[in-house]
C-alpha positions in Angstrom: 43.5 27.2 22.1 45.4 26.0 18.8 46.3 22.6 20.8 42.5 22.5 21.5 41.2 23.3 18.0 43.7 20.3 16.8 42.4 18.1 19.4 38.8 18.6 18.6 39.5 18.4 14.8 41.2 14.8 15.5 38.4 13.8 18.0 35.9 14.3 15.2 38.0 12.5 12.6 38.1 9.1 14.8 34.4 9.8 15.2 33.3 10.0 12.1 36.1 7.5 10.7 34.2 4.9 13.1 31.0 5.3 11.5 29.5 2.9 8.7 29.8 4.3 5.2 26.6 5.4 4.9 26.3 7.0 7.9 29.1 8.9 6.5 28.0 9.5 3.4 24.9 11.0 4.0 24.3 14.0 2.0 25.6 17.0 3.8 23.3 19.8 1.5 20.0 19.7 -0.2 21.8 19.5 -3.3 23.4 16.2 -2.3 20.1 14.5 -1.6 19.0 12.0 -3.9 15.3 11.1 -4.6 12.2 12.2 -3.6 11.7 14.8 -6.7 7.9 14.6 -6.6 7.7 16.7 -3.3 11.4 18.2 -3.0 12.3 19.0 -7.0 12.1 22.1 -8.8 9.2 24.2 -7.9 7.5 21.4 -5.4 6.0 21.9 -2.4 8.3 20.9 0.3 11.4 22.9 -1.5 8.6 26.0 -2.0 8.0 26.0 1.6 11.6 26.1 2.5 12.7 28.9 -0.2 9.5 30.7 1.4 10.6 30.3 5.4 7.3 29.2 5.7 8.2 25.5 7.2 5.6 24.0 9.6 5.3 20.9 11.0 5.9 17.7 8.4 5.6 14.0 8.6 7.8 11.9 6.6 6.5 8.5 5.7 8.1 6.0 3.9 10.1 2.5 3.8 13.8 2.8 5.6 16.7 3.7 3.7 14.8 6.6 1.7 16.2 9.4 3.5 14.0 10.5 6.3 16.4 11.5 8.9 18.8 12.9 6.7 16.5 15.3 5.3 15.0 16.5 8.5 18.8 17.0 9.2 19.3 19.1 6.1 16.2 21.3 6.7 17.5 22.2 10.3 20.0 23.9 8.6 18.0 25.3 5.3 16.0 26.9 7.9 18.3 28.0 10.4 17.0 25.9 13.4 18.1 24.3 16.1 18.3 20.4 15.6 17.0 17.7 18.3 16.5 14.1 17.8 14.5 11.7 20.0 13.0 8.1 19.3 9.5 7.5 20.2 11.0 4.0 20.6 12.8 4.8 23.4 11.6 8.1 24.8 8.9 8.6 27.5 7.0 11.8 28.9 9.2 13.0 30.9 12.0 13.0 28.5 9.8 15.1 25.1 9.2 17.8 27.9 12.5 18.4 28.8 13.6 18.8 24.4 10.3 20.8 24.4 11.2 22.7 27.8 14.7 23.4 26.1 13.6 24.4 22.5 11.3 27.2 24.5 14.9 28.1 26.5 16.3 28.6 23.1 13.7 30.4 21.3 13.5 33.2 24.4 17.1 33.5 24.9 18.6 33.9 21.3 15.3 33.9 19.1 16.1 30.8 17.5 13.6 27.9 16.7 14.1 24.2 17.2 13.5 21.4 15.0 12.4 18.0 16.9 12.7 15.3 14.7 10.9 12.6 16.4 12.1 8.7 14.7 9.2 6.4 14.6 6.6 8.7 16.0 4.1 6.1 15.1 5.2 4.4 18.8 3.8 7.5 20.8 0.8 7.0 22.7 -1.8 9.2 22.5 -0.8 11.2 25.9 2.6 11.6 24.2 1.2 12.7 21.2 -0.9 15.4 22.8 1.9 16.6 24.5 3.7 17.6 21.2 0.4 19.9 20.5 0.8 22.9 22.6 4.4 23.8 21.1 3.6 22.6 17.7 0.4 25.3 17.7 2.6 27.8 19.0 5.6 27.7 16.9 7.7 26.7 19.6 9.4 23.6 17.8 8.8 22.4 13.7 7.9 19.3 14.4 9.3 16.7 11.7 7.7 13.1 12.9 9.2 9.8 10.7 7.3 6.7 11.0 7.0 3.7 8.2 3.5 3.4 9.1 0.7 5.0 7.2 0.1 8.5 9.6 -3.4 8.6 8.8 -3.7 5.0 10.8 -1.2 5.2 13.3 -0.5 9.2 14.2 -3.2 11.4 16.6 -5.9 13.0 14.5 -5.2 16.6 15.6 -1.1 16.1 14.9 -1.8 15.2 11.5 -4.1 17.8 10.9 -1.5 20.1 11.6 1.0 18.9 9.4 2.4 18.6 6.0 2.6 15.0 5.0 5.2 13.7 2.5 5.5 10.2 1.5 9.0 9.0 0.7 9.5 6.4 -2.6 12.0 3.8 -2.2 14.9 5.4 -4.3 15.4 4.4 -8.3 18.3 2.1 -9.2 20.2 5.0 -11.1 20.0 7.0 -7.8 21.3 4.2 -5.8 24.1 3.8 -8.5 25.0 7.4 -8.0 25.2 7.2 -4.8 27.7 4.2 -5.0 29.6 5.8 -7.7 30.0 9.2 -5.5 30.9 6.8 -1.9 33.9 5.4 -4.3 35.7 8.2 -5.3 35.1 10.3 -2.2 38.7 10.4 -0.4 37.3 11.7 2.9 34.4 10.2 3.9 33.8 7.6 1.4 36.1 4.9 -0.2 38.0 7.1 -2.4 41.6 6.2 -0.8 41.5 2.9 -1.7 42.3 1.8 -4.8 39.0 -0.4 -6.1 38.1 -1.8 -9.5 34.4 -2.0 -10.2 32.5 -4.3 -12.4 30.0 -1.9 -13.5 27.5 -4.9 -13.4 28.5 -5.5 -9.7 27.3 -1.9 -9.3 24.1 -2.4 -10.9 23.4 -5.2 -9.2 23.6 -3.9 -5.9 21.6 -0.8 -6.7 19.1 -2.8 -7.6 18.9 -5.8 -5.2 18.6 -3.0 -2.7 15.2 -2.0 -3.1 15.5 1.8 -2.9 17.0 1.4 0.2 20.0 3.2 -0.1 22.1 2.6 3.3 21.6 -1.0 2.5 23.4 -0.6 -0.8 26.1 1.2 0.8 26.6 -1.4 3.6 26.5 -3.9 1.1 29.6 -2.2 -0.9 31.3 -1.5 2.4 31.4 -5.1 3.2 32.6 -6.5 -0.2 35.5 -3.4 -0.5 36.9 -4.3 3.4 36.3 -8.3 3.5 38.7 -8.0 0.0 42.0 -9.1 0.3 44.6 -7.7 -1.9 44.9 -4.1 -4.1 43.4 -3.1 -6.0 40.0 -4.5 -4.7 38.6 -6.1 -7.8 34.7 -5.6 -7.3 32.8 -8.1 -9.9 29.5 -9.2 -9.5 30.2 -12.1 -7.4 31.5 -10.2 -4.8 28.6 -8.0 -4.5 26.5 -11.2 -4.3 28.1 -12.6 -1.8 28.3 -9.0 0.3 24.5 -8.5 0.2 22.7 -9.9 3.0 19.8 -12.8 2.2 17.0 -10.4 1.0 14.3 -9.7 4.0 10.9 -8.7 2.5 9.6 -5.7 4.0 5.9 -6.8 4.5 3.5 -5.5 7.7 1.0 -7.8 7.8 -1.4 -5.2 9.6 -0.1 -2.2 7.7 0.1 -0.6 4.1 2.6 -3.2 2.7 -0.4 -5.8 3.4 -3.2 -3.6 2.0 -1.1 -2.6 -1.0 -0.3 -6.1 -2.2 -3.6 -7.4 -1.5 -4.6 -4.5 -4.1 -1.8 -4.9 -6.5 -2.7 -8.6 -6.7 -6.9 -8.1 -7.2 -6.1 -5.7 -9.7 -3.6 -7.1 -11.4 -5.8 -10.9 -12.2 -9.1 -8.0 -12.9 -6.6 -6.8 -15.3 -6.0 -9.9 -16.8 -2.5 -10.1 -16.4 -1.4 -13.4 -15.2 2.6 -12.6 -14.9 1.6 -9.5 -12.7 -0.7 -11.2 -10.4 2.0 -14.3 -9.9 4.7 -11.7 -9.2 2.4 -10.2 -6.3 1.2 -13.4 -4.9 5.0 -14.8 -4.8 5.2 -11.7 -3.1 3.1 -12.0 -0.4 3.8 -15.5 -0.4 7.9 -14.9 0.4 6.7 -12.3 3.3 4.6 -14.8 5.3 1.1 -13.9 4.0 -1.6 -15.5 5.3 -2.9 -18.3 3.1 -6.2 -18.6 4.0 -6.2 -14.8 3.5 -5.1 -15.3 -0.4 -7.6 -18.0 -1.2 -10.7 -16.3 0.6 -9.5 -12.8 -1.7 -9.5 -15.2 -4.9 -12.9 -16.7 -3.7 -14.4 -13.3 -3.8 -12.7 -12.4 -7.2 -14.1 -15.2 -9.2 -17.7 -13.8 -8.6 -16.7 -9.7 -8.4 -14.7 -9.9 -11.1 -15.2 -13.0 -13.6 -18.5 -14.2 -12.4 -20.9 -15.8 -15.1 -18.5 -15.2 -18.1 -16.9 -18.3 -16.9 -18.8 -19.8 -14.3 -16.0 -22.5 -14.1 -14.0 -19.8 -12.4 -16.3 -19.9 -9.2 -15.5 -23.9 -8.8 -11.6 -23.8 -9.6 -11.6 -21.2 -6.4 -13.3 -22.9 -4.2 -11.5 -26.0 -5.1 -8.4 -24.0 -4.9 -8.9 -23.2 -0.8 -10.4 -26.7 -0.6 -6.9 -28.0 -1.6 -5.0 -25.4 0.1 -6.3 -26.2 3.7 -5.6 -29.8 3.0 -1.8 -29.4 1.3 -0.7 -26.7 3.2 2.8 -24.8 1.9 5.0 -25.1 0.5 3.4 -27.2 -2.3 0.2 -25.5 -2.2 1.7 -22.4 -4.0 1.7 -24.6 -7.1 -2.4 -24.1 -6.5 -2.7 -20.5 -5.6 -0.7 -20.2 -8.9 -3.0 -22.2 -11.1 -5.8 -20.3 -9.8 -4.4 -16.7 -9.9 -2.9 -17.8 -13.8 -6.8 -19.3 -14.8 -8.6 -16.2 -13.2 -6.1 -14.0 -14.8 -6.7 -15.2 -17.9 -10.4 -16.1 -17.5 -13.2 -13.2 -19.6 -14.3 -10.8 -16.9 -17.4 -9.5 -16.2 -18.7 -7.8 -13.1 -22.4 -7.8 -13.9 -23.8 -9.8 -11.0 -21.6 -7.4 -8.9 -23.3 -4.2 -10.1 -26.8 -6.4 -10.2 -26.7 -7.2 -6.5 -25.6 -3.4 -5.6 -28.4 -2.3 -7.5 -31.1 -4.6 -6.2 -29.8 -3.7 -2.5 -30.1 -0.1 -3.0 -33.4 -0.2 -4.0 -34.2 -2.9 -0.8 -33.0 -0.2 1.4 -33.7 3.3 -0.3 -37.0 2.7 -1.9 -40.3 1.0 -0.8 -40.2 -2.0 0.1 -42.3 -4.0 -2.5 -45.0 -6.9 -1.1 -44.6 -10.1 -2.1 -47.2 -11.0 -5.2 -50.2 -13.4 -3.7 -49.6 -15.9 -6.5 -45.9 -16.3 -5.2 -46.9 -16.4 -1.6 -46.6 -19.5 0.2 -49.4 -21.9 -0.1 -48.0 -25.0 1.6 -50.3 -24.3 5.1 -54.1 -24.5 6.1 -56.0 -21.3 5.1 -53.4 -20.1 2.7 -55.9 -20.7 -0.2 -58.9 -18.4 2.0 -56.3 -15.9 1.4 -55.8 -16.5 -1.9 -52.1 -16.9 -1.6 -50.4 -19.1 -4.4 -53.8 -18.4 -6.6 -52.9 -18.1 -10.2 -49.5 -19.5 -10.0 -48.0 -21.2 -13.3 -45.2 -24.3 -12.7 -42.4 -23.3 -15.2 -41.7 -26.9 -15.5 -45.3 -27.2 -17.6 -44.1 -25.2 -20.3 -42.0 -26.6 -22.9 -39.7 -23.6 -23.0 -39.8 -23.6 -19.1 -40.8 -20.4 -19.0 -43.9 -18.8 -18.9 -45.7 -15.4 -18.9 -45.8 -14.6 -15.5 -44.7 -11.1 -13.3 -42.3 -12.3 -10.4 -41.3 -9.1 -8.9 -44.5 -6.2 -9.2 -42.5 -3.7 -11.1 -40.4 -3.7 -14.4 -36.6 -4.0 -13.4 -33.7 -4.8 -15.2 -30.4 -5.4 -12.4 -28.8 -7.8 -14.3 -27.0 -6.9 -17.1 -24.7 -9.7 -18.8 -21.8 -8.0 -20.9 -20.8 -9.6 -24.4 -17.4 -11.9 -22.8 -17.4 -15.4 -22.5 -20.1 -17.3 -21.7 -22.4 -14.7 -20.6 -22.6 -14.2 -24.6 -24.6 -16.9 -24.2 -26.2 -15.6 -21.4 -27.5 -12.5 -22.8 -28.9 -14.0 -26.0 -30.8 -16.4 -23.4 -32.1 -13.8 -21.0 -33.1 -11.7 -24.2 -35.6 -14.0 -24.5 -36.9 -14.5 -21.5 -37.0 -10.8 -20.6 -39.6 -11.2 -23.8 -41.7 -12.8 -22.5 -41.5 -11.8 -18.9 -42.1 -8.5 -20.3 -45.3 -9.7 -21.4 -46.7 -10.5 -18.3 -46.1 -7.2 -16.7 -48.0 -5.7 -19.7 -51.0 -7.3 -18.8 -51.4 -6.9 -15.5 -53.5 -4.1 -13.8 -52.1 -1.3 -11.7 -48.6 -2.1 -12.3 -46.5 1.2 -11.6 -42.4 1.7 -10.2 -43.3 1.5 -6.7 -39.6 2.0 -5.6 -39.9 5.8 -5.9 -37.3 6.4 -8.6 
């Protein structure tokens, strides 16, 4: 039985001495993981649940390298369960209802509970999906689903319903840094026996080139500590360079990572920050974003966001997509960066955006309001028996160009130009007009809000 024990114990050492570093160093407590305070600190809900025994079904959804399968790991054992692992990548029908056959097996004969943690669980088809539903309902299995897909997009309605959903952060560079630091001195699964000098710039550097993905900072360290000839291992920033794979933007061009930027990127030239909006758009642009998609976006922009506070704004756009379709990439980033810097910079005012919302709402929640007979059209035979165009005044007779006459039936104000930029101009203009606009209105009969509000 001794011989046996020994065996198993140097079975598991060659195992586990096989492994990458950071499948080895993966936290083996709660204690040890790193990240994710806002739903697993002090007092938060995930870590409330667990103290409580009152675990359900989760899903975890996040970039890789935060820490998804090693925490579903750790709460197996926080909450006493039994611990299966499946890939929706890989796994079909047939094979969930054999785990979910088994967990049922488990539960009856010793009382204990199973937790399935199902990897990707995005890739499930709907048929797959409802299978899970039954044992989830009935406490059979906690479910724990990982996908880096938004859940509310790409999971089943009712299994999201039933579940807690946490959204994993990519990890901060001082957690990364710990994490490196605590792989180096560890003797028995991590680096510790060798004898390694660290830059602590080379450590920085990887911690942050990583992106909060914390297995690629580890592999990263692994590679530069064993491709090193000599001891001690002198780990300087160049090495750590060289051991970090070329950078590979994690972009879905369908999914959040699209959306997201998109949004950073609007928001960021609406907030009239020109080095934010050009580190988005190089963003996008590094991932493979759609070109086409980026001028179209600033198109809209110049009138949402800018619009008559510098007309110019409109044309640069345009001209900007013109020029884009006909240069193509990579030169015609230099373009999408002039435009994103101007429109950045540009005054902003969204006034014809609220004006058009408002005018619409009234078109489809109030009464429609008839056209005035003296702006009907007149250009046909019998338009005059009808009295159609009767009474209309040419604004080009006027010296002013305007003239004392009601155009819409009702007194309504939808545009509103704010004091930026050339709609300064604008409103000091339209001040006047409104004047004598106004005036018309006055003086013609029956005149009443006919919209209904």
């Amino acid at each position: 039985m001794a011989d046996r024990s020994l065996f198993e114990q140097a079975e598991t050492r060659h195992l586990e001495s096989a492994q990458p570093l950071a499948a080895r160093m993966r936290p083996r407590t709660l204690d040890e993981f790193a990240g994710q305070e806002h739903f697993l600190g002090e007092g938060k809900l995930l870590t409330r649940l667990i103290q409580a025994d009152r675990l359900g079904s989760v899903l975890f959804y996040g970039p890789p390298g935060t820490g998804k399968t090693t925490l579903a790991r750790l709460l197996a054992g926080a909450c006493h369960a039994a611990f299966r692992q499946i890939s929706a990548v890989t796994s079909g029908v047939k094979e969930l209802r054999a785990v979910l056959q088994a967990a049922r097996d488990t539960l009856a004969s010793s009382g204990q509970r199973t937790l399935l943690f199902v990897d990707e669980i995005h890739h499930f088809n709907k048929s797959q999906q409802d299978a899970l539903l039954p044992d989830v309902e009935d406490g059979v299995v906690t479910l724990v689903g990982a996908t880096t897909s938004n859940p509310f997009f790409t999971v089943n309605r009712a299994l999201v319903s039933r579940s807690q959903i946490f959204q994993f952060e990519p990890l901060e560079a001082h957690q990364i840094e710990t994490i490196l630091r605590r792989a180096l001195v560890d003797e028995q699964r991590g680096l510790g026996e060798r004898e390694i000098h660290v830059d602590d710039e080379a450590l920085q550097y990887l911690a942050r080139i990583s992106d909060g993905d914390a297995r690629r900072a580890l592999n990263a360290l692994e590679i530069g500590v064993l491709s090193s000839a000599g001891s001690p291992v002198q780990l300087t920033i160049e090495l750590a360079a060289e051991s970090v794979q070329r950078k590979a933007i994690r972009y879905d061009a369908d999914g959040d990572d699209h959306y997201d930027a998109a949004s950073a990127l609007i928001k960021s030239i609406r907030g009239s920050d020109p080095d934010a909006g050009l580190y988005w758009l190089a963003r996008m642009l590094e991932a493979g974003e759609e070109v086409r998609f980026l001028c179209r976006r600033l198109v809209i922009l110049a009138s949402e966001d800018v619009g008559n506070a510098d007309p110019q704004a409109l044309s640069l756009a345009v001209a900007g997509l013109q020029a884009c379709e006909a240069v193509g990439l990579p030169e015609c980033q230099l373009t999408l960066a002039q435009v994103v810097t101007y429109l950045a910079c540009a005054p902003k005012s969204n006034a014809c955006t609220l004006a058009i919302a408002e005018a619409r709402h009234d078109v489809t929640q109030g009464q429609l309001l008839p056209v005035p007979r003296h702006l009907r059209d007149a250009h046909y035979s019998g338009a005059q028996e009808l009295g159609h165009g009767a009474g209309y005044q040419y604004a080009h007779h006027d010296p002013d160009g305007v003239v004392a006459q009601d155009y819409l039936g009702i007194d309504r104000e939808y545009y509103r130009p704010v004091d930026r930029g050339q709609e300064t101009q604008i409103a000091r203009r339209l001040r006047e007009i409104r004047r004598v606009l106004r005036a018309a209105k006055e003086d013609s009969v029956g005149d009443g809000d006919q919209l209904g509000h």
